[in-house]
VEXDREN-2710 file (C-alpha; in Angstrom, 1 decimal):
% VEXDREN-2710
k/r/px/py/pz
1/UNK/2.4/9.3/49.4
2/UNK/2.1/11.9/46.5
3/UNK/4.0/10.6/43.5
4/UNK/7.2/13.3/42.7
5/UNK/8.2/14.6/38.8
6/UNK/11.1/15.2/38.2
7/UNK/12.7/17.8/35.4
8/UNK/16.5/17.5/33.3
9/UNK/17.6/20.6/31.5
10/UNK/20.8/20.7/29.2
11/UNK/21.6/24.5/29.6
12/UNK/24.5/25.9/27.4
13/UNK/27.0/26.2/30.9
14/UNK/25.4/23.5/33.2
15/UNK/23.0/21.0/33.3
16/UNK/20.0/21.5/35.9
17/UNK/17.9/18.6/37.8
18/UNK/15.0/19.3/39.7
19/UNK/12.4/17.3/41.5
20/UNK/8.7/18.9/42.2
21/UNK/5.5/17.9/44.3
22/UNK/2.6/17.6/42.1
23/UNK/1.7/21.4/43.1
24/UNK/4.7/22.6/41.7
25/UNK/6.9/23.0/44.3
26/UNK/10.2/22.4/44.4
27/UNK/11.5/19.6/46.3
28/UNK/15.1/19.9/45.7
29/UNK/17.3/20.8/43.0
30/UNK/21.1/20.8/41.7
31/UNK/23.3/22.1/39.2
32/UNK/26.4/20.6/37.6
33/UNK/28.8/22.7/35.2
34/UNK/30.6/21.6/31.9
35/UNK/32.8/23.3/29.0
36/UNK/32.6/24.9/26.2
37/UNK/34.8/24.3/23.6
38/UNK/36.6/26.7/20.9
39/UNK/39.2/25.0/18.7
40/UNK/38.8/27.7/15.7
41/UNK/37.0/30.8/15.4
42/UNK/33.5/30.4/14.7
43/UNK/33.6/27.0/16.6
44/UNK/31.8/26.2/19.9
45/UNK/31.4/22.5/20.8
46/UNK/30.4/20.6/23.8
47/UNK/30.9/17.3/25.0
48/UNK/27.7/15.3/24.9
49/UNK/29.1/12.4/27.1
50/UNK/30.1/15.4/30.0
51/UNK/26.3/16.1/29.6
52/UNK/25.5/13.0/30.7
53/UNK/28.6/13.1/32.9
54/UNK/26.8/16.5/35.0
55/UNK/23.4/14.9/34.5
56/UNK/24.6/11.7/36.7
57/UNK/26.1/14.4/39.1
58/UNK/23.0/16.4/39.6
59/UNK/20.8/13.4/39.8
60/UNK/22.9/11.6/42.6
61/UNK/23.0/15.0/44.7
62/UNK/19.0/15.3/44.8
63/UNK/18.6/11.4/45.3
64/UNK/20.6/12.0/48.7
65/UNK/17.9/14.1/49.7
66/UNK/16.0/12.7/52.7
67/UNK/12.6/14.4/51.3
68/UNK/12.8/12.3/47.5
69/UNK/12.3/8.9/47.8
70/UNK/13.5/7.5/43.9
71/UNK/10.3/5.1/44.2
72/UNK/7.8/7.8/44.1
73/UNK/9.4/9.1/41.0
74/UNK/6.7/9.0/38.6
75/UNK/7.8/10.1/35.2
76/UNK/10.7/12.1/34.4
77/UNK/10.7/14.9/31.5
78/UNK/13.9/16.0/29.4
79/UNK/14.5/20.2/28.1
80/UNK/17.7/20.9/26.1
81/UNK/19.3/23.7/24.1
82/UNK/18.6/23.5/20.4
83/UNK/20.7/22.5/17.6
84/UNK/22.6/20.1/18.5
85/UNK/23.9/17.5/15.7
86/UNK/24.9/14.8/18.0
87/UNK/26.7/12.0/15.7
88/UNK/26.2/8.3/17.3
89/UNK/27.1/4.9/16.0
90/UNK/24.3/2.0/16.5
91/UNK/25.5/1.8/19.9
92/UNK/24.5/4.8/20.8
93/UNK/28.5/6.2/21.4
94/UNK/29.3/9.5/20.5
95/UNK/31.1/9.7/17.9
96/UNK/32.6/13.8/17.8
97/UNK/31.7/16.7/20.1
98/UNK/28.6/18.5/18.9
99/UNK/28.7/22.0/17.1
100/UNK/26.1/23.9/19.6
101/UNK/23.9/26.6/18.6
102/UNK/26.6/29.6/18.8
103/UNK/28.9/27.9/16.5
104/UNK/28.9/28.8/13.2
105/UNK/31.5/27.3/11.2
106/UNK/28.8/26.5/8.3
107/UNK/28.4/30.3/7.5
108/UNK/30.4/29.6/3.9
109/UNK/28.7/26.6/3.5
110/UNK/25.4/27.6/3.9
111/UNK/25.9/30.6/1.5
112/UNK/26.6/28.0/-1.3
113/UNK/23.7/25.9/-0.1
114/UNK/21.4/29.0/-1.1
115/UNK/22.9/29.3/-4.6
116/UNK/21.4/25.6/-5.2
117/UNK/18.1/25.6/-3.4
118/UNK/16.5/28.6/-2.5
119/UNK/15.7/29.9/0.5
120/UNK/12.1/31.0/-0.2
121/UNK/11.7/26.9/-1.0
122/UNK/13.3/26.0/2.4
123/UNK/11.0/28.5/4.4
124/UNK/8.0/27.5/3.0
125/UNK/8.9/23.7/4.1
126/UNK/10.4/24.6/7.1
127/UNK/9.3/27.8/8.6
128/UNK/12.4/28.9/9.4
129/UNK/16.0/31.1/8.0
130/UNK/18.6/29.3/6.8
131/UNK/21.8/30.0/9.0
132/UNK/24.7/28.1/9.9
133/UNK/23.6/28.1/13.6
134/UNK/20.8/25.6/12.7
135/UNK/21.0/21.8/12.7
136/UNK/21.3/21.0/9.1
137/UNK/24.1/23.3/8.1
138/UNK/25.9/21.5/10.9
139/UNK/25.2/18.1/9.4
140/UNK/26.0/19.5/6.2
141/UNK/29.6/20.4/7.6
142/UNK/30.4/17.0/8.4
143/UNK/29.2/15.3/5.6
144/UNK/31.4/17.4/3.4
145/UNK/34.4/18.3/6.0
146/UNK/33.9/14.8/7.8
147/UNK/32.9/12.5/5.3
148/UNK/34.6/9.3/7.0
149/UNK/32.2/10.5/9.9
150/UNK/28.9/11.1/8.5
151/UNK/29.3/7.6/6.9
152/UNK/29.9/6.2/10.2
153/UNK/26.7/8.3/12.2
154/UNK/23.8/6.1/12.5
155/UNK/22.0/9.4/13.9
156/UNK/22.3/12.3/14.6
157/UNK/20.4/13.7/17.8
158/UNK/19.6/16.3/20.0
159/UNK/20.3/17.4/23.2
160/UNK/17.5/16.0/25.1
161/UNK/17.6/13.4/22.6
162/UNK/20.7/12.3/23.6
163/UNK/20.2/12.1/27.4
164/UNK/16.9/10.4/27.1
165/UNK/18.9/7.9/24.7
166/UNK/21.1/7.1/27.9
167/UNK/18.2/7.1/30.4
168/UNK/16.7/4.6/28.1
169/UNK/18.8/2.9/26.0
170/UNK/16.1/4.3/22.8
171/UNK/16.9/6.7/20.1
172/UNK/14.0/9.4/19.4
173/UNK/13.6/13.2/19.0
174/UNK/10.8/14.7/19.4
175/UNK/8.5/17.1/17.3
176/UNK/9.6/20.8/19.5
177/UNK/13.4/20.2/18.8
178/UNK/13.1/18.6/14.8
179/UNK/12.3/22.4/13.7
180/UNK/16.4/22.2/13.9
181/UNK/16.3/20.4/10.4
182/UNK/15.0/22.6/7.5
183/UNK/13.5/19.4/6.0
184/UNK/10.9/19.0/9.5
185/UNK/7.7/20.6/8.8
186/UNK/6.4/22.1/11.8
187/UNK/2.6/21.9/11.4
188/UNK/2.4/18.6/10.0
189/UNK/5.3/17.7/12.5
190/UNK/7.0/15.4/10.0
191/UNK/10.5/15.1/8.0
192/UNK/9.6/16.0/4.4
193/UNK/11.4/13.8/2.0
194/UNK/11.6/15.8/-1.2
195/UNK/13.5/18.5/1.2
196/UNK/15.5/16.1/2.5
197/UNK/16.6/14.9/-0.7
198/UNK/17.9/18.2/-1.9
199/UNK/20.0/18.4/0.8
200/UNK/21.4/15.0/0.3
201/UNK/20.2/14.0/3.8
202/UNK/19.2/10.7/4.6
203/UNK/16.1/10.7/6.7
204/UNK/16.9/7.4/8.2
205/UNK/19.7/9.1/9.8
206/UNK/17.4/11.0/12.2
207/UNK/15.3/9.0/14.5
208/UNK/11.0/8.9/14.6
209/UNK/9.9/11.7/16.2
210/UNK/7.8/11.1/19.1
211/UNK/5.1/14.1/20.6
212/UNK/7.2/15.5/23.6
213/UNK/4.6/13.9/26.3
214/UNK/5.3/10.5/25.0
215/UNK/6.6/7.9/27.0
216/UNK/10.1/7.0/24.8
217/UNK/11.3/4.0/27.7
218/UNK/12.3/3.3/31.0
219/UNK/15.1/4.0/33.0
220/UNK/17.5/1.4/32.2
221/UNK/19.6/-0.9/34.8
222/UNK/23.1/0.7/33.6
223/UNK/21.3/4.3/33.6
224/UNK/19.8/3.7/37.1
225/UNK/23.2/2.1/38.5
226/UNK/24.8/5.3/37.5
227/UNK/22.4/8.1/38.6
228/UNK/20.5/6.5/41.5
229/UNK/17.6/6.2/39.8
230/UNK/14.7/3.4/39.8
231/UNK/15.1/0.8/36.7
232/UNK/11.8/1.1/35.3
233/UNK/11.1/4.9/36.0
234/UNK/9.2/6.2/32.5
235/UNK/11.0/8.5/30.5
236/UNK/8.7/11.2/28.2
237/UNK/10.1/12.7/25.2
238/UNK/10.4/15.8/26.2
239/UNK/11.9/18.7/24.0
240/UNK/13.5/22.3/23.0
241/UNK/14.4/24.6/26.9
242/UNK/12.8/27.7/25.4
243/UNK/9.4/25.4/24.9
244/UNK/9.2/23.7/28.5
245/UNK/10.4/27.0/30.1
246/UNK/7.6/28.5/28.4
247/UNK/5.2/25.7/29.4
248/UNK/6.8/26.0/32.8
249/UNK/5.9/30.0/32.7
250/UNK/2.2/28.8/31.9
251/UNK/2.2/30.1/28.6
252/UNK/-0.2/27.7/26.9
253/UNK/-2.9/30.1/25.2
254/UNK/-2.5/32.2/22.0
255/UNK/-1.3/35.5/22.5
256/UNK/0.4/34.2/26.1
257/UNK/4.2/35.3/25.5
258/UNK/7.2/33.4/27.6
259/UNK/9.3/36.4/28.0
260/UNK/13.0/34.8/28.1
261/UNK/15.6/36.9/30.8
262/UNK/18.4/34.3/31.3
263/UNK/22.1/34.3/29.9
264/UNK/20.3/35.5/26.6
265/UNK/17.2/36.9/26.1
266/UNK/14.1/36.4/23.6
267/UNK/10.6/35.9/23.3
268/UNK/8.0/32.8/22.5
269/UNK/4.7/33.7/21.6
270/UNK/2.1/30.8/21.7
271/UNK/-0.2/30.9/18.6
272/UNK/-3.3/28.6/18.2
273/UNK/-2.0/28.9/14.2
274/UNK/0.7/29.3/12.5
275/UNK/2.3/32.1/11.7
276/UNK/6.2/32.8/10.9
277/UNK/8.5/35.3/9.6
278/UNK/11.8/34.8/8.0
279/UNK/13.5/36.5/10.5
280/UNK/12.5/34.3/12.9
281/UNK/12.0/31.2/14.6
282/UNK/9.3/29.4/14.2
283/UNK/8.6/25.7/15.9
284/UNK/6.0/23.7/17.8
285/UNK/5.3/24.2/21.1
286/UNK/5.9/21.0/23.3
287/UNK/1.5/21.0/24.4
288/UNK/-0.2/19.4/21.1
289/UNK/-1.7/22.2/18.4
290/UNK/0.1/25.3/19.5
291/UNK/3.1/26.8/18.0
292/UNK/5.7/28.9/19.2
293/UNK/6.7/32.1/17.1
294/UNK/9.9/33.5/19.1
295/UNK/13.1/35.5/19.0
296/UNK/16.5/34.5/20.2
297/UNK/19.1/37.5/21.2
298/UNK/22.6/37.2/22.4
299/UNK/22.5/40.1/25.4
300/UNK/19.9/39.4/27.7
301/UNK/21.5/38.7/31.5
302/UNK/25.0/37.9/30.1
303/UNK/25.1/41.6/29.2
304/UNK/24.7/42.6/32.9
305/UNK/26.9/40.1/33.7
306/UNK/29.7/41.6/31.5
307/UNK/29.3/44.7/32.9
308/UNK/29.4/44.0/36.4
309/UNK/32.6/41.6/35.6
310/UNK/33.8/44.8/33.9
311/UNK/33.2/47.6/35.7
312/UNK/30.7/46.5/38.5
313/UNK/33.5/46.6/41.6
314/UNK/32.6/43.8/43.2
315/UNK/28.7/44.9/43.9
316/UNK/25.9/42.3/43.8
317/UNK/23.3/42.4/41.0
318/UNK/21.1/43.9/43.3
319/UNK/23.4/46.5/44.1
320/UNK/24.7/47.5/41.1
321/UNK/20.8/47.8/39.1
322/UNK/20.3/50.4/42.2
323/UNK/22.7/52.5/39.8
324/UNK/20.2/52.5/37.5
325/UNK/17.2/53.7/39.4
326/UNK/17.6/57.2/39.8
327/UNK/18.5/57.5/36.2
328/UNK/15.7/58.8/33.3
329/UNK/14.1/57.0/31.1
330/UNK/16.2/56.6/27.9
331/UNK/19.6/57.2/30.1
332/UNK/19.8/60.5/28.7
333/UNK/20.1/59.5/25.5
334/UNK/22.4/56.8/25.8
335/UNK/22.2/53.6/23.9
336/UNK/23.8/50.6/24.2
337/UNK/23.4/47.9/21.6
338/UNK/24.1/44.6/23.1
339/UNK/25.8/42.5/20.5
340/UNK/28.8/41.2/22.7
341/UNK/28.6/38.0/20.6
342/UNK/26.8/38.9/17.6
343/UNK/23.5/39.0/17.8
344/UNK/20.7/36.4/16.6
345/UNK/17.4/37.5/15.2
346/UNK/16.1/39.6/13.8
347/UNK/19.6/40.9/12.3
348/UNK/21.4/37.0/12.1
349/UNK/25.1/38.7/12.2
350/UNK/27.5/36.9/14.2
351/UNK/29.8/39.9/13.2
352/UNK/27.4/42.6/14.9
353/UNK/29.3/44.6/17.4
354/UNK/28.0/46.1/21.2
355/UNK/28.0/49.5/20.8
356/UNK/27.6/52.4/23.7
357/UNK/26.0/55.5/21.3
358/UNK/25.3/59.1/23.4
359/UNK/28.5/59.2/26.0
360/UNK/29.8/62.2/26.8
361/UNK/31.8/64.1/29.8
362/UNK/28.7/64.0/32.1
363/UNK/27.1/60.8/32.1
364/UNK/27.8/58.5/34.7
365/UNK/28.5/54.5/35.3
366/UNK/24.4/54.8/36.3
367/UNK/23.9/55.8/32.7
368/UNK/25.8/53.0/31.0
369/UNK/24.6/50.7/33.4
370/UNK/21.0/52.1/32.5
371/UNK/21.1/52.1/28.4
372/UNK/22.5/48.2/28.9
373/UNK/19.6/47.4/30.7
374/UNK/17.5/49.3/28.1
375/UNK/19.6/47.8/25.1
376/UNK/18.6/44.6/26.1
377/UNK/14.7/45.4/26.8
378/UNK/14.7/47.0/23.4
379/UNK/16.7/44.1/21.4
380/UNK/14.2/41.6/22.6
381/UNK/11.5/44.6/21.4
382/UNK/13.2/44.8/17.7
383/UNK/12.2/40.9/18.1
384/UNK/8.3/41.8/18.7
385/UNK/8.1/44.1/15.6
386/UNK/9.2/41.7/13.6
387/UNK/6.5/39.7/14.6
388/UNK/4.0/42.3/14.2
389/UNK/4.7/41.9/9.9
390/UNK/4.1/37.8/10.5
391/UNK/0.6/39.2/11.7
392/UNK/0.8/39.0/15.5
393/UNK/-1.2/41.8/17.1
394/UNK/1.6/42.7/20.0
395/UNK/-0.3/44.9/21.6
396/UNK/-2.4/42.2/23.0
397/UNK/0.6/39.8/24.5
398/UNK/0.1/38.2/28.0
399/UNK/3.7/37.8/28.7
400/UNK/5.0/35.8/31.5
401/UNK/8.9/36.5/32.7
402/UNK/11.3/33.9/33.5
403/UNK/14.9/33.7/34.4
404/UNK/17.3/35.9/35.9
405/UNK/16.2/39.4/35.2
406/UNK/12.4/38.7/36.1
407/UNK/14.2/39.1/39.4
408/UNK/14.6/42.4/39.0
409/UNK/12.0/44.7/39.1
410/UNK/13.3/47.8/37.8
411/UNK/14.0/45.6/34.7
412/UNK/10.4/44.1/34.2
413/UNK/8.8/47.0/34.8
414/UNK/11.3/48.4/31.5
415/UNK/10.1/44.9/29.2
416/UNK/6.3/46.3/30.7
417/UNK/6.8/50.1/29.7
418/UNK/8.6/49.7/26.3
419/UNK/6.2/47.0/24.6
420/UNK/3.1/48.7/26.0
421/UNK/2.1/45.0/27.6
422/UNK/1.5/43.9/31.1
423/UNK/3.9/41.3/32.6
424/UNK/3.3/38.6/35.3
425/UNK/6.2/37.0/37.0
426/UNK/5.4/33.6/38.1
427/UNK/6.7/32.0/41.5
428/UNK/8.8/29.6/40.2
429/UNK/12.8/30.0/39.2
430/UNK/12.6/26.8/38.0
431/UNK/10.5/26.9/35.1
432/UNK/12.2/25.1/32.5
433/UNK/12.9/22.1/34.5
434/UNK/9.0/22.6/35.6
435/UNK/8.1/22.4/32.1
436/UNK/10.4/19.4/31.3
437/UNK/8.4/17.9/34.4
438/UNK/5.1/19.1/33.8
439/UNK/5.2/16.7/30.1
440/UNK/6.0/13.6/32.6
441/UNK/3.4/14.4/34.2
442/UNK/0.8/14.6/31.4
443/UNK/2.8/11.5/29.7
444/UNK/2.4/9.3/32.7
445/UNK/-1.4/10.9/33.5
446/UNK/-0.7/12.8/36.9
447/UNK/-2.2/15.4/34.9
448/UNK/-5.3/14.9/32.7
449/UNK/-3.6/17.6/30.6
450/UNK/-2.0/20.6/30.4
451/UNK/-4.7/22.7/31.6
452/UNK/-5.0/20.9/34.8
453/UNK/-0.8/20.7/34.6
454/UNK/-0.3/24.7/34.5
455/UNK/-3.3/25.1/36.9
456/UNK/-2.3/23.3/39.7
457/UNK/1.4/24.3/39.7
458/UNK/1.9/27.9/38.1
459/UNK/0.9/30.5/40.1
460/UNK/2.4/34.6/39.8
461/UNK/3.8/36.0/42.1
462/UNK/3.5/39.5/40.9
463/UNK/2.2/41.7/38.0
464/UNK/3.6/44.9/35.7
465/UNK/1.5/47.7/34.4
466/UNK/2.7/49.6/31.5
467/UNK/2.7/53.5/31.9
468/UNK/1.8/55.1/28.9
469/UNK/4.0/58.4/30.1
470/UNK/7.1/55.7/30.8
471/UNK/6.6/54.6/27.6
472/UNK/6.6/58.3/25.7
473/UNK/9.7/58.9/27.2
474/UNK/11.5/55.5/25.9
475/UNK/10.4/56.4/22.5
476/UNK/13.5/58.5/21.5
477/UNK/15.8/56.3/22.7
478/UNK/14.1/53.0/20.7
479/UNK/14.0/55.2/17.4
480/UNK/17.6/55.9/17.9
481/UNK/18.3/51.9/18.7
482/UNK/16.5/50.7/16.0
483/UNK/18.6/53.4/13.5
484/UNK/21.4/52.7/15.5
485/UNK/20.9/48.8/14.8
486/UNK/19.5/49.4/11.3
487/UNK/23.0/51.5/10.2
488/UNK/25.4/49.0/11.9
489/UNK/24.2/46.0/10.1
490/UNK/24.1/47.7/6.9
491/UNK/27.5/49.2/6.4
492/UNK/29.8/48.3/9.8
493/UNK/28.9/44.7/10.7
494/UNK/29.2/42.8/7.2
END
């Protein structure tokens, strides 16, 4: 019988577990919801042991499905959010709920860590800005709020980390999620010592880092007596959600772009070299030898999904984008900036504001409706300029849509006529748990690699052209945005 993969992703609200055939199809899937936590503003924790908790859920709901047989099981690949700082003692217990990556009770902290080492001396290490949101400032928090606690930590992990440290019994990370930690270089894919010693951070509390195709164990007896699973089912590495979702997109080659249209939205572009900006984010990709240049904002779908919780009247998502069709291009100059929760790169303000700019008497609900939609194609936009100074030609993207919004049409074709670039839409939903699934399957050789991987199970399901008139016509509306943005951050949002 052909041998099943199966995927584990630890979103930000659930957890998702998905089995697939070989080809890629989905065999059956589930879902299983946890908290968030907010015990002071600035604060947002979850529960690493109610990860595992919904992992066990979702895991025992597709093993009762008549169609997977846990024998045929062959590998099994782990995706997680990013920047997690996961304190365990040697026994792998958690010892405090992790900081996640919207908390940023660092901020102060990470403004005095910049008048000691300077941030030029981290990027050129690391690749990456130096915000509170990232790993280190996190482990920096505890060491100097928690002291009694950091002594304790025997590591401190991520969030696929941690789950395949429970599958497994082993403690590893893995070289897409260490770009967390601004003493990981991410081309040489190794902890940098002299980095690590400015920051007062042990390295031997942060595990060996394995490549995310690895095989990191087995699938324990006390793991497979609580999710159903087989002992002795290999576990790979696997690493960072945004990296297998774009693996799971088929975004492999340079220039290919993972465009990202779930709760938030952003972009990974795969680069055969590296190339970063510190605005940015810049990290591995989970395939060997590519990198992954991208930008994380806070609207994407979950500012839809504010607006039809506000003022949406109980219509469908389908039904309440139809309010948007008959509407121009540029919602008659309307804007909406979409920072309901701050907003990530390129501006890195958790006090950024959502504005609606342009209202008056005789727009409609279709027009607000329309510039949110627009605010959110053109946040993820502000993202591709900025990668155009780090020397990527955008013009030339390949960009692949995943998530919620490549549902809607209307929507893609907006990402298609803004940045000038066509856009497929693969078949699958599933794409980060197809990604996490897709490194099993190279780890435990179903796949030669990932060329025969993306080949045999990602396949599109439809394409957008740009239209150069479409795109005239959004031009005002951009210019204003990016003024709009520009202004706000300068003199209201500080």
């Amino acid at each position: 019988m052909e041998r099943l993969l199966l995927g584990i992703d630890i979103g930000t609200s659930s957890c998702k577990v998905a089995v697939f055939q070989e080809n890629g199809r989905v065999v059956v899937q589930a879902a299983a919801d946890y908290p968030l936590y907010y015990p002071r503003p600035g604060w947002v924790e979850q529960d690493p042991d109610e990860w595992w908790a919904g992992v066990c859920q979702a895991l025992r709901q597709c093993l009762k499905d008549e169609n997977v047989d846990p024998g045929l099981i062959a590998g099994i690949g782990l995706a997680g959010q990013g920047w997690s700082a996961i304190p365990v003692d040697e026994e792998g217990n958690v010892l405090q709920r992790t900081p996640i990556w919207l908390d940023t009770r660092a901020a102060d902290l990470s403004r005095r860590v910049l008048e000691k080492i300077p941030e030029e001396a981290i990027f050129r290490v690391s690749g990456n800005p130096f915000f509170p949101t990232y790993s280190t400032p996190k482990v920096l928090w505890f060491r100097e709020k928690m002291p009694e606690l950091f002594d304790r930590t025997y590591k401190f992990l991520q969030s696929n980390g941690f789950i395949g440290l429970k599958l497994t019994g082993n403690l590893t990370s893995d070289r897409s999620q260490s770009y967390g930690w601004h003493f990981y270089d991410p081309v040489a894919c190794e902890y940098d010592r002299d980095m690590a010693e400015r920051f007062d951070i042990p390295i031997d509390k942060l595990p060996e880092i394995a490549r995310c195709h690895d095989v990191i164990g087995t699938v324990t007896e006390q793991a497979a007596r609580e999710t159903g699973l087989r002992p002795g089912t290999p576990v790979v590495a696997g690493g960072l959600d945004a990296a297998c979702g774009t693996l799971g997109a088929g975004v492999i080659r340079h220039y290919e772009t993972q465009l990202q249209g779930g709760q938030a939205g952003g972009i990974s572009i795969c680069l055969n070299e590296p190339k970063m900006h510190p605005k940015l984010i810049f990290s591995p990709h989970v395939i060997p030898d590519r990198y992954l240049l991208q930008g994380g904002t806070v609207g994407g779908g979950g500012a839809l999904r504010w607006f039809r919780e506000k003022f949406g009247e109980d219509l469908n998502f389908g039904e309440l984008t139809k309010l948007a069709e008959p509407i121009p291009e540029g919602s008659d100059g309307v804007v909406f900036l979409p920072y309901l929760a701050g907003e990530r790169s390129p501006l890195w303000n958790p006090k950024a504001k959502a504005v609606f700019y342009g209202l008056s008497f005789k727009e409609t609900k279709g027009h607000a409706l329309r510039s949110v939609l627009e605010g959110v194609v053109f946040s993820v936009y502000h993202n591709l300029l900025t990668a155009q100074e780090a020397g990527v030609d955008i013009e030339k993207l390949d960009i692949h849509a995943m998530g919620g919004a490549a549902n809607s049409e209307l929507w893609i074709q907006m990402y298609a006529d803004v940045t000038g670039c066509p856009i497929c839409v693969p078949s699958s939903d599933t794409a980060t748990t197809l990604g996490a699934a897709l490194l099993a399957g190279v780890g435990v050789g179903v796949y030669e690699d990932f060329d025969e991987a993306v080949a045999r199970t990602v396949t599109i399901r439809r394409r957008h052209e740009p239209d150069p008139e479409r795109r005239k016509r959004y031009k005002p509306s951009l210019e204003t945005y990016l003024r709009l943005s520009k202004l706000m951050n300068e003199e209201m949002f500080v």
